[in-house]
Legacy VTK file of the C-alpha trace (Angstrom):
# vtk DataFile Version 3.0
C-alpha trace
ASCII
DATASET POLYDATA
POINTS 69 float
-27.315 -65.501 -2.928
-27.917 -68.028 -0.235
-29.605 -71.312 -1.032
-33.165 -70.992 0.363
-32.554 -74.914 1.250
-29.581 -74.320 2.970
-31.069 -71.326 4.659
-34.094 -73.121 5.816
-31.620 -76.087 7.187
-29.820 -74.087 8.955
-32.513 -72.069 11.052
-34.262 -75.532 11.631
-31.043 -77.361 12.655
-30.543 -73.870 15.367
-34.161 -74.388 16.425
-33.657 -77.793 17.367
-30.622 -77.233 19.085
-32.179 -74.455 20.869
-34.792 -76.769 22.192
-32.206 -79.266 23.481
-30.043 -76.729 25.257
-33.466 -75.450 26.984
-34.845 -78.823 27.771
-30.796 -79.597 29.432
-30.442 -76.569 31.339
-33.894 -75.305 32.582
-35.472 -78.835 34.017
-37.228 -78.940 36.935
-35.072 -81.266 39.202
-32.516 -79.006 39.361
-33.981 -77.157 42.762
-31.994 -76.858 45.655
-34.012 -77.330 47.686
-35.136 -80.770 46.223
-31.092 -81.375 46.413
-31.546 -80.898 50.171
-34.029 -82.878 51.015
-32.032 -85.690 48.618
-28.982 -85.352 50.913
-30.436 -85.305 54.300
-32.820 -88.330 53.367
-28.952 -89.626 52.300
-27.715 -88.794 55.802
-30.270 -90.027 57.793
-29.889 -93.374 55.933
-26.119 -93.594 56.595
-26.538 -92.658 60.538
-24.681 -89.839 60.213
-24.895 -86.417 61.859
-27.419 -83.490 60.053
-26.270 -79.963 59.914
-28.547 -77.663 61.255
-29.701 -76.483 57.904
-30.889 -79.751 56.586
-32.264 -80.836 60.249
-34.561 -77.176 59.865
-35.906 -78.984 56.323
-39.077 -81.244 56.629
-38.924 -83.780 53.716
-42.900 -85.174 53.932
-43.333 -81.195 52.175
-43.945 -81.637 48.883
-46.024 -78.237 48.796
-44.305 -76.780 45.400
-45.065 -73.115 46.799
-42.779 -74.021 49.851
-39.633 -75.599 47.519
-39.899 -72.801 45.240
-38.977 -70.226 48.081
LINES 1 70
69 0 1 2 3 4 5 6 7 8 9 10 11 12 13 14 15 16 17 18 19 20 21 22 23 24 25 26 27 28 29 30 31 32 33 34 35 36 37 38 39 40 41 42 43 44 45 46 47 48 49 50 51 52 53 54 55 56 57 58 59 60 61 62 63 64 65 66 67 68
């Protein structure tokens, strides 16, 4: 039989690494919307020329309802 210690080790080293890969992949600055906004404020800075889809975004929003759709 198993070693309760090692068990226990084990399920606490898996819970911890679940927690890491959860806190890496579900943050909440990965939006792309957010990403958007980032790039056309990028644009606008370096004179260059908008698409049409980032000139349709306005960047003073920072409703969460509207970057969540």
């Amino acid at each position: 039989m198993i070693n309760s210690f090692y068990l226990y080790s084990f399920f606490i080293l898996f819970g911890i690494s679940f927690l890491i890969y959860l806190f890496f992949n579900f943050r909440s600055d990965k939006n792309q919307i957010s990403n958007k906004i980032v790039l056309k404020n990028l644009l606008e800075s370096l004179d260059m020329e908008l698409p049409d889809e980032l000139k349709a975004l306005d960047n003073s929003s920072t409703d969460p309802q509207k970057l969540s759709q």
